[in-house]
C-alpha positions in Angstrom: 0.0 0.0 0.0 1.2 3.3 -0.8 0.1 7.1 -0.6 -0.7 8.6 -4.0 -1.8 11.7 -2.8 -3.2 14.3 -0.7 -7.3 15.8 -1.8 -7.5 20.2 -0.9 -10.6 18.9 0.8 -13.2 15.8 1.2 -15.3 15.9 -1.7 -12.8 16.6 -4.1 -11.2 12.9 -2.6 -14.0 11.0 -2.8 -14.4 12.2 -6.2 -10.8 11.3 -7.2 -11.5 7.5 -5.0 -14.4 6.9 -7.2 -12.7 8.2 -10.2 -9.3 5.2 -9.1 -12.3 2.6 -8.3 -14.2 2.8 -11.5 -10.9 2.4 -13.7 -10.3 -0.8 -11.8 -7.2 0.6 -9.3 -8.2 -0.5 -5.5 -7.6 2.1 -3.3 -8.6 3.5 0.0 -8.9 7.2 1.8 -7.4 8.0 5.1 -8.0 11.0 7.2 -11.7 11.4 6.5 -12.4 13.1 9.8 -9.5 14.2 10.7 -10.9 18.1 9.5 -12.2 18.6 12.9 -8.9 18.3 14.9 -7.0 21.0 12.6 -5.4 22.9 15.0 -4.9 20.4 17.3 -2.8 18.7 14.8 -0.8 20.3 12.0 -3.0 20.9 8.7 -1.0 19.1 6.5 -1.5 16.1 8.5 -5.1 16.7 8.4 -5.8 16.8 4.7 -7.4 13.3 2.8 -5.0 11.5 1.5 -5.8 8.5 -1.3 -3.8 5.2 -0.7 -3.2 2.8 -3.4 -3.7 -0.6 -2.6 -1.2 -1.8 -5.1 2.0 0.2 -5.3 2.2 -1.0 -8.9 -0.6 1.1 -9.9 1.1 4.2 -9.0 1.9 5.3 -12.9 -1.5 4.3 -13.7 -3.1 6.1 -10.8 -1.4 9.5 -11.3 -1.7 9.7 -15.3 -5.5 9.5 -14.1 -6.1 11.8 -11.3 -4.0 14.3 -13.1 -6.7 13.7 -15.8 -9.0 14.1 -13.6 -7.8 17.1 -11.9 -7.2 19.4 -15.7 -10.4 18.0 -17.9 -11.0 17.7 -20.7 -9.2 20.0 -23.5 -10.3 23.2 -24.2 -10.6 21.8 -27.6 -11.8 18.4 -27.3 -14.9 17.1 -29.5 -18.0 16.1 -28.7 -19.0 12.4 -28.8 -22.2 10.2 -30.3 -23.6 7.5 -28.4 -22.8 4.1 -30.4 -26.5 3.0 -28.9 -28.5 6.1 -28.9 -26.9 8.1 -31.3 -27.3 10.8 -28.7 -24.7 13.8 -29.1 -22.7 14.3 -26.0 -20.1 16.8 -25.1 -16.5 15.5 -24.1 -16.2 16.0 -20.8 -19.0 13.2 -20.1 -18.2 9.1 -20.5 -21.6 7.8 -19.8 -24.3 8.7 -21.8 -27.4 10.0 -20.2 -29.9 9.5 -22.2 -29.6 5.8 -22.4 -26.2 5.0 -19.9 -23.7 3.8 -22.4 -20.1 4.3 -21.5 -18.1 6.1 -24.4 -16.4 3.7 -26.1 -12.8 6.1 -27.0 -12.1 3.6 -29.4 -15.2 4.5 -32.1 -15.6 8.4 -31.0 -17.2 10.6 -33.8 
């Protein structure tokens, strides 16, 4: 197990935990409620850190939060759903008209 990094705050870490989990890396977060005893204890100690359950992941992991944290490109294209045909715009990967996951393979 190893840390991967430390979240500004706790939404933004559960964000980036579920972002890890659906891309198949296990991981886990530390310091959930530690926020309360800032103060007592240094800040930085205090912060929401994400653990990697699998220190090969590491690479992996960080090419995706780093993703995660920038966007898409100012320029990217929109997408059409391969069931729906529904036009989506990039920064979306599930459909939501009919829940298909963008297939980056076939995008249009």
């Amino acid at each position: 197990m190893k840390k991967l990094t430390r979240a500004p705050n706790l939404i933004t870490a559960h964000h980036w935990v579920n972002v890890l989990v659906t891309a198949g890396i296990g991981c886990e977060l530390h310091n959930r409620y530690l926020s309360g005893a800032m103060g007592e204890i240094p800040a930085d100690q205090c912060a929401p850190e994400i653990w990697i359950l699998d220190d090969r992941d590491e690479v992996l992991a960080t090419g995706i939060l780093d993703r995660a944290r920038t966007g898409p490109t100012t320029n990217a294209r929109a997408w059409r759903c391969q069931q729906c045909g529904e036009s989506l715009e990039a920064q979306f990967m599930v459909c939501w008209q009919c829940g298909t996951a963008r297939d980056p393979l076939n995008d249009e």
